[in-house]
N, C-alpha and C positions, 0 to 999 in steps of 0.2 A: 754301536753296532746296529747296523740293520735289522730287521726284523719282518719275516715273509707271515703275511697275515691272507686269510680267505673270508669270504662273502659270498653269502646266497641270497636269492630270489626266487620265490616260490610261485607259481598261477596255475590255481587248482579249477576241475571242473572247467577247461574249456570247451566250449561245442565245436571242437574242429577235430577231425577224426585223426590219429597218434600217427600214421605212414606219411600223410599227408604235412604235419610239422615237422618231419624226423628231417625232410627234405629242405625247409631254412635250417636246421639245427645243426646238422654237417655242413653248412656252407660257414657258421661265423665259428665253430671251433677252433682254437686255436690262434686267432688273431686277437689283435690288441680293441680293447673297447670304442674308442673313435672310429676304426677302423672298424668294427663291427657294425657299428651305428652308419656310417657312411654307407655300408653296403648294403643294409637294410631300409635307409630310406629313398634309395634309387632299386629295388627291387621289382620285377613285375607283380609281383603276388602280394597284391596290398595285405590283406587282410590276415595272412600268416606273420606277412613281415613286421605289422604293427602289432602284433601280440607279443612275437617275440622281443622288440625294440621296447616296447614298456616294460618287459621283466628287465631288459638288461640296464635299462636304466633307473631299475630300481635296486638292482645290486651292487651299481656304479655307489649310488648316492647310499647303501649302507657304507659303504668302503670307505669314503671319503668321510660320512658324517661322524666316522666313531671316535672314541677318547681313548686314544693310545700313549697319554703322558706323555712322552720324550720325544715324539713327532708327529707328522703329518704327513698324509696320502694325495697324491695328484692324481688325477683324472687318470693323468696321460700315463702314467706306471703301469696301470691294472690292463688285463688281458683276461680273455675267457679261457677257462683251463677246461670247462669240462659245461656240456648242454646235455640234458636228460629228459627226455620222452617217455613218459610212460602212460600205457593205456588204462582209460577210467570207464565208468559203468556207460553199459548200453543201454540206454532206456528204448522201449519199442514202440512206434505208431502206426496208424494203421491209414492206411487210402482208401478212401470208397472210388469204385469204380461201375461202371453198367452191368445192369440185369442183378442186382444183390450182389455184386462181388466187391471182394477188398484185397487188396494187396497189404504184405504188413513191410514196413519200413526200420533202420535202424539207423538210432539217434545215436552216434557215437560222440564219446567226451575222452579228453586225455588229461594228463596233469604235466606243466612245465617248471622249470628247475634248469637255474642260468647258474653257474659259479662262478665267479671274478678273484684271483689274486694279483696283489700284488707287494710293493716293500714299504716299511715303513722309514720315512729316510730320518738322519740326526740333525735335522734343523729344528731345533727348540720351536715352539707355537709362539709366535709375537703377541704380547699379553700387552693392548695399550694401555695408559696411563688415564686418570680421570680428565685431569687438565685438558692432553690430548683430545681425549673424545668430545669435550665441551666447545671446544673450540672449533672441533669439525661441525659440531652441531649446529654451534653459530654460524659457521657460512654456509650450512645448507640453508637454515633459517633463510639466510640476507638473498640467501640467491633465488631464495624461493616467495621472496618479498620482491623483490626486483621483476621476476618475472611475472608476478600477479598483476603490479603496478602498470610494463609494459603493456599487457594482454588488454587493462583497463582501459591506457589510452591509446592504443588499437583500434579497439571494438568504439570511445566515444568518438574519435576520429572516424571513422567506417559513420555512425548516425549520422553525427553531421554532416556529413558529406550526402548519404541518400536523402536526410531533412532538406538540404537546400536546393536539391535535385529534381526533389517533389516539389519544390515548391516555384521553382523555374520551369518545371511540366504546366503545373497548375496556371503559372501569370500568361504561360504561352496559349495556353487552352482559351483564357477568359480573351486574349487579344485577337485568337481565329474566330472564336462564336461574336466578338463584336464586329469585326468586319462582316461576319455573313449576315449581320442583322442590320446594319449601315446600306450593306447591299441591297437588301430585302427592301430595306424603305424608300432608299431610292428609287428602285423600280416599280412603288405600288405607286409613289405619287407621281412619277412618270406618263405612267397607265391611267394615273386618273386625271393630270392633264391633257393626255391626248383624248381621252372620252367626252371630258366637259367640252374642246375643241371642237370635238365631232358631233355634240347638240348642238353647239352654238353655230353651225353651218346648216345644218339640218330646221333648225327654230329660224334662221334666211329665208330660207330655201322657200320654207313654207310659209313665209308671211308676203315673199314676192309673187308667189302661185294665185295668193287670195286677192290680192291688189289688182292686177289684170288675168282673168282667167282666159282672157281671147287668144294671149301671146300660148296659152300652155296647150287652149285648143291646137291652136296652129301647128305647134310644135309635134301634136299627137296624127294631126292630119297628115304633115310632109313624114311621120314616119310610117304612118300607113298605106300612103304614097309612094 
């Protein structure tokens, strides 16, 4: 036979004023826990709706987690029968405001209270065997051996691969800094063929001037002529 069982969830001492929750608490009465759950986490009202969402799923998970011998509770059976508001102490504060004045303020608190029934159904609780469980254990083991293994030669496959990457960055690097240094020398010894060129026309020039100075008179006279 079936058996109708209940479950509470209690959250005391909230800082959220009692009118103000009463307003999610009429909204999931009466409907099924998923269905409560659903509509509470598309709500606009964050912050109510996640107070309320964690009682309910903490009377979900009494419902479900308990030891009822001859069966087992799903999720999906249980339903909210009953949400309760009730107003908790006001504590007072006070606001300073200009010229010595204060305004006093109040801090209201409420207490929340989810109820969840639902049935107990006649499916006996599958009670595995040791063997069984050994054996599940072993393949988690192996499968969790495997994928270590994989992960390994992943990650050493990924090194080698950046290792040989750097090191082909590296050979390219050392091949552009030797041409630019190839290039460099070329052009210094360039530069200094063509300067040695240009003494050696100049060390001419000037041993023909000292040979005949009459030619270089001339020369100076038709340009001053």
């Amino acid at each position: 036979m079936a058996t109708q069982i209940k479950k509470v969830a209690k959250a005391r001492f909230l800082q959220i004023g009692d009118r103000k929750l009463r307003q999610v608490a009429r909204m999931i009465r009466g409907l099924k826990a998923e269905e409560a759950l659903d509509l509470l986490n598309f709500m606009a009202k964050r912050k109510l709706a996640l107070v309320v969402a964690k009682t309910l799923k903490s009377a979900v998970a009494n419902a479900v987690g308990g030891d009822y011998g001859h069966g087992k509770v799903r999720p999906e059976d249980l339903a909210v029968t009953n949400v309760m508001v009730d107003r908790g102490p006001i504590a007072p504060r006070w606001e300073f405001r200009a010229m010595g004045r204060a305004n006093r303020r109040q801090l209201r608190y409420s207490h929340l209270t989810v109820e969840v029934s639902g049935t107990v159904g006649d499916e006996p609780i599958s009670k595995k065997s040791g063997a069984k469980k050994k054996a599940e254990s072993k393949d988690a083991a192996k499968m969790a051996r495997s994928k270590k293994s994989s992960v390994k030669k992943s990650t050493a496959k990924k090194a080698s691969a950046k290792k040989s990457f750097v090191k082909k960055s590296a050979a390219g690097m050392k091949k552009k800094v030797a041409k630019k240094s190839s290039e460099m020398t070329s052009k210094k010894s360039v530069e200094k063929s063509a300067g040695a060129k240009k003494e050696k026309l100049e060390g001419k020039a000037s041993a023909t001037n000292a040979l005949n100075p009459k030619s270089s008179k001339k020369d100076s006279d038709k340009k001053e002529g």
